[in-house]
C-alpha positions in Angstrom: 14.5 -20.2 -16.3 15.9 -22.2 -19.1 19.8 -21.7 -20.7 18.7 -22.6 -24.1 21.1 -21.1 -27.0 21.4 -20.6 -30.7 22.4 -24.4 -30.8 19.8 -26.0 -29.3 17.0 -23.9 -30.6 18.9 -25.4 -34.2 18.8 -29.3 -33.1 15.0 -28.9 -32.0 13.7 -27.4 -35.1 15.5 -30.1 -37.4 14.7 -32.9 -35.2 10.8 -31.3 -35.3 11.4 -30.9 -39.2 12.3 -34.5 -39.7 9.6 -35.8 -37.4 6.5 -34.0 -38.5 7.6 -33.0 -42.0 7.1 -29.8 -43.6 3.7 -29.6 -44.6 2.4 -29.8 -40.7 5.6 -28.0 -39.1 3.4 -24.6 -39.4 0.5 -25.4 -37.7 2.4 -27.4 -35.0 4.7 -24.4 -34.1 1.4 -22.0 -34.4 -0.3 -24.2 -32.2 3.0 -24.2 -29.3 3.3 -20.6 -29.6 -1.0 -20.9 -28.5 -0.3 -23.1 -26.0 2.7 -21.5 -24.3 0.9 -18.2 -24.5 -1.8 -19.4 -22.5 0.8 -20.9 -19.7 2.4 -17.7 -19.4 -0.9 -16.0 -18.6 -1.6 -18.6 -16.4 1.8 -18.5 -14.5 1.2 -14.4 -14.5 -2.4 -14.8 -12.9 -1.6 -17.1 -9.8 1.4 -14.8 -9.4 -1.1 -12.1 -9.5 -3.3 -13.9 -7.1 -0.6 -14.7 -5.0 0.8 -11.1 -4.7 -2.7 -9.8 -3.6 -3.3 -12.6 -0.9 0.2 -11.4 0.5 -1.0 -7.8 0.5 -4.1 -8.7 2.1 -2.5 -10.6 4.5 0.4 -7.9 5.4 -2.9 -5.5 5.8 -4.4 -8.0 8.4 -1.7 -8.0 10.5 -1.0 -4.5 10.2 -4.9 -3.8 11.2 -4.2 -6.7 14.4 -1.2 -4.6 15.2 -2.8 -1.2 15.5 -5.8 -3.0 17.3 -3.9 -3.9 20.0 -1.7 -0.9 20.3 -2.8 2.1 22.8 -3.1 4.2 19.0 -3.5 7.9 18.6 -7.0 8.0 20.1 -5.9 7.4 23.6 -3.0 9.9 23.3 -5.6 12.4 22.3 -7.9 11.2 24.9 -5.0 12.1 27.8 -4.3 15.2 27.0 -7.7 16.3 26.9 -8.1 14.8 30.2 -5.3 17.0 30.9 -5.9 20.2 29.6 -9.6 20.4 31.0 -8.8 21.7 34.4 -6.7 24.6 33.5 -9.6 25.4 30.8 -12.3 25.3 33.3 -10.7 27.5 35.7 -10.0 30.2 33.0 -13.7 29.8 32.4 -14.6 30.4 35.7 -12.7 33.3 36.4 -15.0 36.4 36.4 -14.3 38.9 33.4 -12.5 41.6 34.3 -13.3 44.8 32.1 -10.2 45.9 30.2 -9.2 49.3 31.4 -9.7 51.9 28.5 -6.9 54.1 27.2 -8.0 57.4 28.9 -8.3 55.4 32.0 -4.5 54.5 31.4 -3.9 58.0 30.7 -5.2 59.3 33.7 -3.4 56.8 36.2 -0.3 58.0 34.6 -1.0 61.6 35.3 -2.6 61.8 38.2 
């Protein structure tokens, strides 16, 4: 965010020395350090925030997309369609008694 070195960070505390004076320098760098804390968790929230509306949006339009697309139901819906003539006429055929294994026997022989 910021290129601030050694150097700087030098000028600004005996610039903030001279200015304020020893006796308050504490409490004024305890109360920055308070301060930028609390911007940082502000900065991290609406980021936060931000990421989840961008989520929730991205899931909208997913949901919109699948919503207007034919979708695995229909698929599934055709080939049933499909299928259920060939399964009704296996139903309907009559059962034909298997033929037992003397019976097979006996054809063979005879």
């Amino acid at each position: 965010m910021f290129d601030i070195g050694f150097w700087e960070l030098s000028v600004i505390a005996v610039v903030a020395l001279l200015v304020v004076g020893p006796e308050r320098l504490p409490k004024l760098a305890r109360t920055a350090g308070l301060w930028l804390g609390r911007a940082r968790r502000f900065v991290s929230s609406v980021k936060a925030d931000i990421d989840r509306e961008i989520a929730a949006e991205e899931l909208k339009k997913t949901l919109a997309k699948q919503a207007e697309s034919t979708g695995l139901y229909d698929i599934i819906e055709d080939t049933k369609k499909s299928i259920e003539p060939d399964v009704n006429a296996v139903a309907d055929e009559p059962e034909q008694p298997a033929k037992s294994v003397t019976d097979k026997s006996n054809d063979a022989n005879g």
